[in-house]
C-alpha distance (Angstrom), angle and dihedral (degrees) to the residues before:
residue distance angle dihedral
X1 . . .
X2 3.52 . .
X3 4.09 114.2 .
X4 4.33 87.6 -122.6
X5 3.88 89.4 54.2
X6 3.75 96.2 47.2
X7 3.75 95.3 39.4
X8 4.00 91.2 47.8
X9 3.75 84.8 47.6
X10 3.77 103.5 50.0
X11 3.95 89.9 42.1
X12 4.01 86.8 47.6
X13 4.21 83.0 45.8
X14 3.67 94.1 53.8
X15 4.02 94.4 56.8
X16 3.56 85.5 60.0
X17 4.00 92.4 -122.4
X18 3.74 109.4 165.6
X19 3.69 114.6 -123.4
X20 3.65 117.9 -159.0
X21 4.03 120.9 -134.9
X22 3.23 124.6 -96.6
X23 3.77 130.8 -148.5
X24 3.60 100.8 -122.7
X25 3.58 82.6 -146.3
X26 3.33 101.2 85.2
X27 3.69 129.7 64.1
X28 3.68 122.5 -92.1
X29 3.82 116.6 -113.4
X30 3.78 126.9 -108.0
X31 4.01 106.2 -80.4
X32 3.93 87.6 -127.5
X33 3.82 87.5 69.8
X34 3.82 102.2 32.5
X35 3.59 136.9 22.0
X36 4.08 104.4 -128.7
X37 3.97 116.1 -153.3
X38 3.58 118.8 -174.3
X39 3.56 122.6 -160.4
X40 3.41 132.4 -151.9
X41 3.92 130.3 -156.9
X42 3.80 118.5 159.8
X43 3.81 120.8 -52.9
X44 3.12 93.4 -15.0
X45 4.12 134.6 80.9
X46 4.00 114.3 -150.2
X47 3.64 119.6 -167.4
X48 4.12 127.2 -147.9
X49 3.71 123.5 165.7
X50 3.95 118.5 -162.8
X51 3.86 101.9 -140.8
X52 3.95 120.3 -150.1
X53 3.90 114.6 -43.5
X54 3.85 115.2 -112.5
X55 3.48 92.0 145.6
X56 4.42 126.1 96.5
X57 4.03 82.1 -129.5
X58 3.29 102.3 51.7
X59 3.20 103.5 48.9
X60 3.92 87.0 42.6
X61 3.65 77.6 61.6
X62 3.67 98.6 50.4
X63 3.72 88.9 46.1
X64 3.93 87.8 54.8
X65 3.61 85.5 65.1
X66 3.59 104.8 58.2
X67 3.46 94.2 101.0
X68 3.96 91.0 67.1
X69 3.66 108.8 145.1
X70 4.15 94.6 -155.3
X71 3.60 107.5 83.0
X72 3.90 87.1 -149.6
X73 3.69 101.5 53.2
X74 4.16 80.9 40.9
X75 3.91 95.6 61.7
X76 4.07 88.3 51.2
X77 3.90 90.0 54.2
X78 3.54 83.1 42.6
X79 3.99 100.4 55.1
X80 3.98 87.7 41.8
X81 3.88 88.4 57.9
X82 4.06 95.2 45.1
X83 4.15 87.8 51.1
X84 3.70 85.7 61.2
X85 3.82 92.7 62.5
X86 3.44 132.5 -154.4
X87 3.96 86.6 -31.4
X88 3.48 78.8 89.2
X89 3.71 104.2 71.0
X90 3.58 101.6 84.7
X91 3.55 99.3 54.3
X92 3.81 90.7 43.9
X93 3.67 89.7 56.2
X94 3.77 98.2 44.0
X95 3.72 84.0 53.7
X96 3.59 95.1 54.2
X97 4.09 92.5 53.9
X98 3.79 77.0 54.3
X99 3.85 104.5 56.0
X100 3.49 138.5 59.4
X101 4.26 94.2 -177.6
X102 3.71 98.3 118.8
X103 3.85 85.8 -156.1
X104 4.07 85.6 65.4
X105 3.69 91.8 32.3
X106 4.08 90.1 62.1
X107 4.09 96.5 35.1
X108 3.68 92.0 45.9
X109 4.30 83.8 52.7
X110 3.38 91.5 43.6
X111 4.14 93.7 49.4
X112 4.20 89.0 47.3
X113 3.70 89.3 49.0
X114 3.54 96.5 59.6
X115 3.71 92.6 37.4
X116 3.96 94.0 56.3
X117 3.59 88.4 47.7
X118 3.86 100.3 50.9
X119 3.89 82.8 46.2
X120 3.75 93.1 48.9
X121 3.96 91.9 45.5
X122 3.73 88.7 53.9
X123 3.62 90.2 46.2
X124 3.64 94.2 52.3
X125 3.83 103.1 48.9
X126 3.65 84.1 46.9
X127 3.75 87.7 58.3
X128 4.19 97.0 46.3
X129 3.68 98.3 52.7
X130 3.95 98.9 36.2
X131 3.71 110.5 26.4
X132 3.81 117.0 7.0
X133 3.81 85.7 141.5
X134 4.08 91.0 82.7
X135 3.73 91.0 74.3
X136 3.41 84.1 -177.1
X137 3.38 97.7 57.8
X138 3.92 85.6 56.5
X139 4.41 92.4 44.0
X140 4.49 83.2 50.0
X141 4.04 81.6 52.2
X142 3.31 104.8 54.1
X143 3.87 96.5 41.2
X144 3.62 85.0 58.1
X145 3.87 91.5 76.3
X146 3.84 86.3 61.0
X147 4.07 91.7 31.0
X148 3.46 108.7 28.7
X149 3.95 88.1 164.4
X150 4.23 87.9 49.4
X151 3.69 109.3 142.9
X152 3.33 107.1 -121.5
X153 4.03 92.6 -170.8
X154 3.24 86.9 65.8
X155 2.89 108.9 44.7
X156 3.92 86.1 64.5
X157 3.10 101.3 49.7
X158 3.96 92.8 52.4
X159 3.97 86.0 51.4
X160 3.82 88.8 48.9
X161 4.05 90.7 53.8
X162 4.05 92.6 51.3
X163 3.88 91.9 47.1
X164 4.07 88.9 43.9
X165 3.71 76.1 57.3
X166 2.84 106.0 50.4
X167 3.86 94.2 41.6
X168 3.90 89.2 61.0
X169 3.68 92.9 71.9
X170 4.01 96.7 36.9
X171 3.88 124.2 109.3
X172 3.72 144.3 -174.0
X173 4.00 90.3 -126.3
X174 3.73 95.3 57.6
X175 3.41 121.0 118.0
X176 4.04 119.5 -138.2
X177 3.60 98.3 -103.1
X178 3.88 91.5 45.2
X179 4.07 83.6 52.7
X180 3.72 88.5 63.2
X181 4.00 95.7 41.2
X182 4.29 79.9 55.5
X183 3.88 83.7 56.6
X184 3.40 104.7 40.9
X185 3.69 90.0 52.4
X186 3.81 89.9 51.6
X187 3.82 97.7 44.7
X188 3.93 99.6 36.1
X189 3.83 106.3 19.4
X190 3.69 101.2 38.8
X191 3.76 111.9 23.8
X192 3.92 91.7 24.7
X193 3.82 95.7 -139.7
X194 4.11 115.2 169.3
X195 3.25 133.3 -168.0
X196 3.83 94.2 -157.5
X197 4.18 100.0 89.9
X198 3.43 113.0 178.4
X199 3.65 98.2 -127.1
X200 3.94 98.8 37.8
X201 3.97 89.0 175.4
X202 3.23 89.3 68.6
X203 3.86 114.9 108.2
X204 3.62 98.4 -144.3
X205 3.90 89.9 62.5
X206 3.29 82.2 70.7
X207 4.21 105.9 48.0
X208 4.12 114.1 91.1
X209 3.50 95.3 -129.9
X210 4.12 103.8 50.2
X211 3.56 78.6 43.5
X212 3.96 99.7 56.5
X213 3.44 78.5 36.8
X214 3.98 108.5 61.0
X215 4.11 92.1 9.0
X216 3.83 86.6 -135.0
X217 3.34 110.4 111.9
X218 4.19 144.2 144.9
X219 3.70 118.0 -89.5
X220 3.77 100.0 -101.8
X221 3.40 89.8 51.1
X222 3.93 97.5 55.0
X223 4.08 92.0 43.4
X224 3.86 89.1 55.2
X225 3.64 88.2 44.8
X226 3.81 81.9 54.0
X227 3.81 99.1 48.9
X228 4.07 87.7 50.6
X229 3.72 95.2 59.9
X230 4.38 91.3 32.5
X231 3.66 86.0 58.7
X232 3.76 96.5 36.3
X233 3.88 89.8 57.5
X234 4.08 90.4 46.4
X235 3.99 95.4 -103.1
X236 3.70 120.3 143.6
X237 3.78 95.2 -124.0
X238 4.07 114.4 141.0
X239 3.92 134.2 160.0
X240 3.67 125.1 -98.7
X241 3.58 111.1 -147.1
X242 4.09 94.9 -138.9
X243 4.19 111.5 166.5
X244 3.99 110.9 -87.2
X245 3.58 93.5 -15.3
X246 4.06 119.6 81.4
X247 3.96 107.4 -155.4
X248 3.96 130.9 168.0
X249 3.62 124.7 -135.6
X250 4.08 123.6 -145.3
X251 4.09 102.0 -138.8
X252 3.64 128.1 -148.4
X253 3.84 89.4 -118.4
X254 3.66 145.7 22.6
X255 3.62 112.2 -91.7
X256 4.07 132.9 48.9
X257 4.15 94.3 -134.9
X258 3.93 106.9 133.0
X259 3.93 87.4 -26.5
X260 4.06 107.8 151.4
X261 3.99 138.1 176.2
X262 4.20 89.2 -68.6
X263 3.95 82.0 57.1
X264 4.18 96.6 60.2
X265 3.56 120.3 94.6
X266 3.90 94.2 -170.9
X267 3.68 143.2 -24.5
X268 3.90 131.2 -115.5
X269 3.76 133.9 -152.7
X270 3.74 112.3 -149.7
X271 3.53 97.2 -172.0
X272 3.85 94.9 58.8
X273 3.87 92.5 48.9
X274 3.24 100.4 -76.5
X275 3.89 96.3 -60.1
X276 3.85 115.6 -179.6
X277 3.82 126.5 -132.2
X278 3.86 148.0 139.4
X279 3.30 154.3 -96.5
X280 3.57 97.6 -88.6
X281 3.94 91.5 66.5
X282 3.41 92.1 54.2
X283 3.97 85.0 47.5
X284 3.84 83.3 59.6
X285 3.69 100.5 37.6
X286 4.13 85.8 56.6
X287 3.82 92.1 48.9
X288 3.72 93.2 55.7
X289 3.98 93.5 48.4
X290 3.63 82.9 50.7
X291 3.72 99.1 -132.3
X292 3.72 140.8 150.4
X293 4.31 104.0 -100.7
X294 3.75 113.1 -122.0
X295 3.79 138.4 -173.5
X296 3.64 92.7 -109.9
X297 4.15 97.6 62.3
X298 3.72 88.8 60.6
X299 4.18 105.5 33.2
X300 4.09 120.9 72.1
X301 3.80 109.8 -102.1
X302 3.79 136.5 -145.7
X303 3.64 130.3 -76.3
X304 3.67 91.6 -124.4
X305 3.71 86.8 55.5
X306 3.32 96.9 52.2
X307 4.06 89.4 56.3
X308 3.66 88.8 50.6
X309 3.75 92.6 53.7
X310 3.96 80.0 48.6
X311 3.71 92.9 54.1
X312 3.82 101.2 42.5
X313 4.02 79.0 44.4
X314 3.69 92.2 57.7
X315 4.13 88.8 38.9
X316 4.05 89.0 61.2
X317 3.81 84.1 46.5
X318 3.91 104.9 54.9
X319 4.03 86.7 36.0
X320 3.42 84.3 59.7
X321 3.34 92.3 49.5
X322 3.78 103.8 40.2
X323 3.42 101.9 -112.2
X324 3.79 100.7 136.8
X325 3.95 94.2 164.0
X326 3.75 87.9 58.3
X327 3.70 94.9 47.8
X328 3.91 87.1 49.1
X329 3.75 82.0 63.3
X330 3.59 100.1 47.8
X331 3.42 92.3 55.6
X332 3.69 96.5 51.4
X333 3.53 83.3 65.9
X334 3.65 95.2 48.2
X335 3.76 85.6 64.4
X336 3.70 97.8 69.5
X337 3.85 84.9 71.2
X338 3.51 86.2 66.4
């Protein structure tokens, strides 16, 4: 017997798990799915597999282990853990309250890293092909590789208090542009958010709930925050995905569809207080970069383009940064567009 099996299976032995028999008859299973422990007592050679934990003391068990010094036997304990899922997080964290071994302190990091990121993956996907239109849905996501903790409740119900806010001073008679003087008022006058953050490379300039939180923030940050209460308050306010330069456009009617440049009644620029213009500016703005005009600088855009401009976004941030795990992350994301 090797000395990883027998020390898994004594340690396994002394929590007093019960271990089925196994017909030694029948192959073993691949270690990446099961951790086999053979036992030996005399002359004879007994075999017992522990099949994936689903119960509390099993994976109790498995936690136990974390402080395994072979880094063979580890990865086993390891792989049992991650087959639990993200039913594994609360344990993992109680345990870490509970230990002061740095060696368990960084695998048991490690381990909830990958399991909040697997979560938020599936999460995400779920979100782009069955209910992109919650933009803020897909803003909470994102954050959630900075804040994987972020409550989301709260989140809401701060969003809910700004639109209720904004609601108050709202009218039927109101004419489009007056709309956006309401909001501006709201956003810039009264609750004095700005989209002009100091240190715009920061990441967190660009995560909803620092944001709500300190009300400085980086432009694309404030004009999504500005399409999520638009759209929350039925007005026809999308982003326009326009190079370097995130801008919202007011539409003629409710509802992006096939909508296109001919469908815009003006354009707004969140990161100069919500100043209106038109399509000649951004005529001029696109000479000056010295690029090719397309369709797509003019014409409202997706939510789930938006968030991808909001992931590359936070990308360019954490690169800037050197953060490479985090932009390992990102990325992951990014792949759900494929």
């Amino acid at each position: 017997m090797r000395p990883y099996d027998r020390r898994i299976a004594m340690r396994l032995y002394d929590t007093r798990i019960a271990m089925r028999p196994y017909d030694k008859r029948i192959a073993m299973r691949p270690y990446d799915r099961h951790i086999a422990m053979r036992l030996y007592d005399g002359n004879k050679q007994r075999y017992s597999i522990m099949t994936q934990p689903t119960e509390n003391t099993t994976l109790s068990a498995l936690i136990k282990l974390l402080d395994e010094p072979d880094e063979l036997a580890f990865s086993l304990v390891q792989g049992q853990i991650f087959s639990v899922g993200i039913d594994a997080l609360d344990p993992l964290k109680e345990a870490m309250e509970n230990t002061f071994d740095p060696l368990v302190q960084e695998r048991i990091n490690f381990i909830v890293s990958k399991l909040n990121q697997e979560n938020l993956y599936v999460d995400f996907v779920n979100w782009l092909n069955l209910s992109s239109g919650d933009l803020l849905k897909g803003f909470i996501l994102v954050s959630k590789t900075q804040y994987p903790a972020l409550d989301e409740a709260d989140i809401i119900m701060q969003i809910e208090q700004l639109k209720m806010d904004i609601w108050i001073e709202l009218h039927d008679n109101l004419t489009a542009f007056e709309n956006v003087k309401v909001f501006n008022h709201i956003l810039f006058d009264i609750h004095k958010f700005d989209g002009k953050a100091s240190d715009k490379q920061a990441p967190q300039h660009s995560c909803i709930n620092t944001f709500l939180e300190s009300h400085n923030g980086s432009p694309l940050a404030l004009g999504i925050l500005f399409i999520i209460l638009s759209q929350k308050l039925g007005l026809p306010v999308y982003g326009v995905d326009l190079p370097q330069h995130f801008i919202l456009a007011y539409l003629k009617d409710s509802g992006i569809g096939n909508s296109e440049e001919d469908d815009v009644l003006f354009y707004i620029n969140p990161a100069n207080n919500g100043a209106v213009f038109t399509r000649h500016e951004i005529e001029s703005y696109i000479r000056q970069l010295k690029i090719k005009p397309e369709k797509s600088f003019f014409a409202p855009c997706t939510n789930a383009n938006i968030v991808r401009r909001l992931i590359n976004s936070h990308i360019h941030s954490y690169n800037q940064n050197g953060y490479p795990g985090k932009i390992e992350d990102l990325k992951n994301l990014l792949i759900a567009y494929e």
